[in-house]
Structure formats: structure tokens, C-alpha cells
ROMAR-589219 format. One record per residue: residue in three letters; x, y, z of N, C-alpha, C, O in turn. Coordinates in pm, whole numbers, plus 50000, padded with zeros to 5 digits. Example, Ala and Ser with C-alpha at 12.3 -4.5 7.8 and 13.67 -1.06 7.14 Angstrom:
ALA513194943150780512304955050780513204967050780514244966850846;SER512854977550708513674989450714512905000350787513415011450804;
This chain:
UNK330713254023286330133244323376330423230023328330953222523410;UNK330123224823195330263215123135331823210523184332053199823241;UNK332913221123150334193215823148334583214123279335563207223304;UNK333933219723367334413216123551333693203823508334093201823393;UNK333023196623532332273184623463333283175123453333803167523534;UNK333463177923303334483168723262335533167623314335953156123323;UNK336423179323372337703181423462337803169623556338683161023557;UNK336663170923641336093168623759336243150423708337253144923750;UNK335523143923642335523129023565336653127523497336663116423443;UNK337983136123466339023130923405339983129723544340723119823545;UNK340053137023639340703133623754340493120523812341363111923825;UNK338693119223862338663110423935339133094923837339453084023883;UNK339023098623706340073086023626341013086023641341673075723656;UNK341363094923641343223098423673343513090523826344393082023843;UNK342983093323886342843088324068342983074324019344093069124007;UNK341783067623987341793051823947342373046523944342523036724017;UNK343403051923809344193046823711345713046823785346693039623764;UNK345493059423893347083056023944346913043824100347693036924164;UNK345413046924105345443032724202345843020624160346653013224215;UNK345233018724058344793003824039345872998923895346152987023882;UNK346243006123824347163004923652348243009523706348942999423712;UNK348753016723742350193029223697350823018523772351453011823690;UNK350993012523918352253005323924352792991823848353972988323837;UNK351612984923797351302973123715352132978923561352882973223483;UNK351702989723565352112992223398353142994923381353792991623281;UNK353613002323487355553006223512356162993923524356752989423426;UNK356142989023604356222970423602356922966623446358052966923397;UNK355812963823410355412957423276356912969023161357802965723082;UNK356562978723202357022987323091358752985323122359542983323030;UNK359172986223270360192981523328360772971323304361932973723273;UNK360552961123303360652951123276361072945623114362072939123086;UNK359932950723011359932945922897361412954722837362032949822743;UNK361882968222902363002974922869364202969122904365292973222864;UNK363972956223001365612949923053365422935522973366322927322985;UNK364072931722878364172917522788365112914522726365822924522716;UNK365592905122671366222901822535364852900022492363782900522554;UNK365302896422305364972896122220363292888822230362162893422216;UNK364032870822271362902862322318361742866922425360542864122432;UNK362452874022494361402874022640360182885922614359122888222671;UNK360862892122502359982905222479359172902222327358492910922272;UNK359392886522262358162879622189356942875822272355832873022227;UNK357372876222421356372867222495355642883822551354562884422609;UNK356252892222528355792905022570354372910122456353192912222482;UNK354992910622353354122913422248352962904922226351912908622173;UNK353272890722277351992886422277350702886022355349522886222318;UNK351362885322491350632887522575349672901722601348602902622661;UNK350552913022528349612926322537348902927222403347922934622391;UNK349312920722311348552921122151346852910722179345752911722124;UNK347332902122280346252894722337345662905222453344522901222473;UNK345892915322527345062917722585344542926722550343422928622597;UNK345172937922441344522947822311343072938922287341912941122320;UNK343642929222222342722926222155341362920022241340242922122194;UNK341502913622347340272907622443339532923522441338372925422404;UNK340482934122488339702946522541338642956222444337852965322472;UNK339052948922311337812954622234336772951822203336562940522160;UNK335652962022214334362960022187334032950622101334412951621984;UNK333152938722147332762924922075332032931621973332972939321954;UNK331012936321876330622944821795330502957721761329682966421790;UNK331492957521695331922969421639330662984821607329622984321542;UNK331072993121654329783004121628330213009921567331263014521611;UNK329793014821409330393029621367329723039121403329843048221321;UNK328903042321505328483053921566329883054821664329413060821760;UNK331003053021691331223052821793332543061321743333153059121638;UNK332933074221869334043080521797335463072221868335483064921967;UNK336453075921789337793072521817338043072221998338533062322051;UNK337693082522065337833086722179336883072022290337283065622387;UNK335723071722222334433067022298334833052122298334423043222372;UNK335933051322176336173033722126337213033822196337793023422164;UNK338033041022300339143042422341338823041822491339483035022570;UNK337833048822522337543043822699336753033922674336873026622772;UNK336173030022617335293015822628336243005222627336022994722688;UNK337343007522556338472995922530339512996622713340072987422773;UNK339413009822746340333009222877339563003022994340152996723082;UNK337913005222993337273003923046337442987823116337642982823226;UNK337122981722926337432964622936338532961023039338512953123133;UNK339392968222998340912961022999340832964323167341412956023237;UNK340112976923246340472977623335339782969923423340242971123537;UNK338712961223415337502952223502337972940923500337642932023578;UNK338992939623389340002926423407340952921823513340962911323577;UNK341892933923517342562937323637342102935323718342582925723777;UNK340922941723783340502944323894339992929023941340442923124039;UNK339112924523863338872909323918339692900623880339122889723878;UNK341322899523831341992891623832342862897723985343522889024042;UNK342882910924045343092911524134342262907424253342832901124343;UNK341402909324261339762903824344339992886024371339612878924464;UNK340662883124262341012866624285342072860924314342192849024344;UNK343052870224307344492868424359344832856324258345352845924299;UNK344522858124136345252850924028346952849524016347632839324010;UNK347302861024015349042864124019349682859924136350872857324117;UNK349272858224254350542860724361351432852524317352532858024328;UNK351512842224274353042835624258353412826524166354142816624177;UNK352552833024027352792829523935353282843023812352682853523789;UNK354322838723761355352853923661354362852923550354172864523514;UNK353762846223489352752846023365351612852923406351042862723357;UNK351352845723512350022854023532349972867923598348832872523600;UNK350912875823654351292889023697351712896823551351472908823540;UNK352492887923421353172892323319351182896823240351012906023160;UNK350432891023272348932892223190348402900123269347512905923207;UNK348452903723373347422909723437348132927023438347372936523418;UNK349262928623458350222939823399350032940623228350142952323191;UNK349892935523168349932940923038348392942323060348652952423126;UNK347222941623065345992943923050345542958523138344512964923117;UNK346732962323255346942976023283347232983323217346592993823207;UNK348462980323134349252988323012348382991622969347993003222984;UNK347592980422880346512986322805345462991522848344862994822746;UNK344802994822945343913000022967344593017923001343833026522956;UNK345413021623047346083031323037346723039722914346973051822913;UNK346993027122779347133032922661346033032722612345943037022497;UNK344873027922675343503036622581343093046922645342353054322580;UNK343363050322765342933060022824343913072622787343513084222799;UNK345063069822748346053079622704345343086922565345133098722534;UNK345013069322478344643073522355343013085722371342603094122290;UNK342603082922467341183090822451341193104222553340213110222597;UNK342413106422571342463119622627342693125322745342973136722781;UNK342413108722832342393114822944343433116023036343283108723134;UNK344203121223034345363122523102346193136023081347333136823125;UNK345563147023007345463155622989345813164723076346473174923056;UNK345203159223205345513172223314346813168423426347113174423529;UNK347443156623368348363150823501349563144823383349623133223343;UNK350353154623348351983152923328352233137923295352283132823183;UNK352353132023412353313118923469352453107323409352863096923357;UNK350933112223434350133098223343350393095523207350503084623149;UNK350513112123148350473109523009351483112222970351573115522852;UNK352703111923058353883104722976353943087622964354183081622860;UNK353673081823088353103068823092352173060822994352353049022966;UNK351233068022948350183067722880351053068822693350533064222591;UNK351873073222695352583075022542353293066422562353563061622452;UNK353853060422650355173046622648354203035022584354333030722470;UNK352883029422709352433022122719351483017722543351133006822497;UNK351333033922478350383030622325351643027822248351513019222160;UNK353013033922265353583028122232354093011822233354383006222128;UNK354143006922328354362993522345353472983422293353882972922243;UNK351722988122309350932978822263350612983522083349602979022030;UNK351622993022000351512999121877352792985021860352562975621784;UNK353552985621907354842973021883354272961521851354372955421744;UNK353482957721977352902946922023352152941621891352542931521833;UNK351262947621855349912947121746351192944621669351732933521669;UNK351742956521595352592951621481353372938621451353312932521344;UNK354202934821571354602924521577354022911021528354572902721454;UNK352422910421600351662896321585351132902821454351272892921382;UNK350582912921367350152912721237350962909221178350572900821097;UNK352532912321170353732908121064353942891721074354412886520972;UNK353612881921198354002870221279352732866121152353092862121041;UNK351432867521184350392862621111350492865320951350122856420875;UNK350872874920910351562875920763352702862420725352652856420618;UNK353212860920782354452852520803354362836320791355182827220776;UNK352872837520808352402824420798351932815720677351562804120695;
């Protein structure tokens, strides 16, 4: 019973996520694969910045890996939605380039916490995208070392 439950709440995320993230994040993921060098510094920052907005302002150690992983997609995804709600992007490339990476990420935490489990195509999506914001992070920690 429990796992129809959960089934049942990992779909209707799954639904969400291909509404409102999956074309934003293909985008983004599309895109950052045809950069040079420069254009994909401006890549790493912008998603290392939206990693980082999307995490929980105080830290819980009650909190498991998984739980710190939809709370973080959660963030990232209420961002989207009311930067879409305001029509921030239409015709500006920076601000479509931020509002697509804050999809990414909310999709690579949702990858990271499991849920995509029951749908193939997300969670191949979902492994590009932790990949990209695993780049991303690395990049600006080595940049801030550097300093």
C-alpha cells in the first residue's frame, strides 16, 4: 500500500517536472554542449549560483541525503515557476540562460533523490543535468581556490 503511495507521488513529480523543467533543462544542457570554452565559464556560474541559492538556508543534520535533495529541487523549482509567472526571460539570453539552469538543477536534485526511478528518459536527463551542476560546483571551488 505504502509503495502505490509513493509510486503514485513519484509520477505525479515526474508529470511536473516534464511540464515545467525537462524542456528548460534540455535547452540549457543543449546548448552548454555547442559552448566554447568562455561561454561555458558563464555556464558554470550561473548553475553553481543556482545550486547554491537552492539550498536549505540552515542546515539540518536530521535531514537525509534524499530529503536534502527534494528540498533543494523543491527550491530551485518555485524559482522557475515565478520567474515564469513574471515573464522575466522573454527577451532577454541571461535571463532564460538563469532560469534554465535553476531547472537543471532542480531536476538534478530530483535525479539525486530518486525520483525518476520509474521514467527512463527523466533519469537519463536527471544524470546529465547532476552531472553538469557536479562540473559547475567544481569549477567555482577550484576558481575560489585560485584566489
Amino acid at each position: 500500500m505504502f509503495r502505490s503511495f509513493r509510486s503514485d507521488k513519484r509520477r505525479k513529480k515526474i508529470h511536473k517536472d516534464q511540464r515545467h523543467l525537462e524542456a528548460r533543462a534540455r535547452r540549457l544542457l543543449e546548448s552548454y554542449l555547442g559552448a566554447d570554452d568562455r561561454q561555458k565559464k558563464k555556464y558554470y556560474e550561473v548553475i553553481a549560483g543556482a545550486a547554491a541559492a537552492s539550498q536549505p538556508a540552515a542546515f539540518e543534520p536530521s535531514l537525509e541525503d534524499a530529503e536534502l535533495a527534494r528540498s533543494s529541487a523543491e527550491a530551485a523549482l518555485k524559482v522557475v515557476k515565478s520567474r515564469e509567472r513574471q515573464a522575466i526571460d522573454e527577451n532577454d539570453p541571461l535571463a532564460v540562460l538563469i532560469t534554465d539552469a535553476y531547472a537543471t538543477v532542480a531536476i538534478a536534485y530530483h535525479r539525486a533523490a530518486g525520483v525518476y526511478t520509474l521514467d527512463e528518459k527523466m533519469q537519463r536527463l536527471g544524470t546529465a543535468a547532476v552531472h553538469l551542476v557536479t562540473i559547475a560546483n567544481s569549477y567555482m571551488a577550484a576558481q575560489k581556490r585560485a584566489q
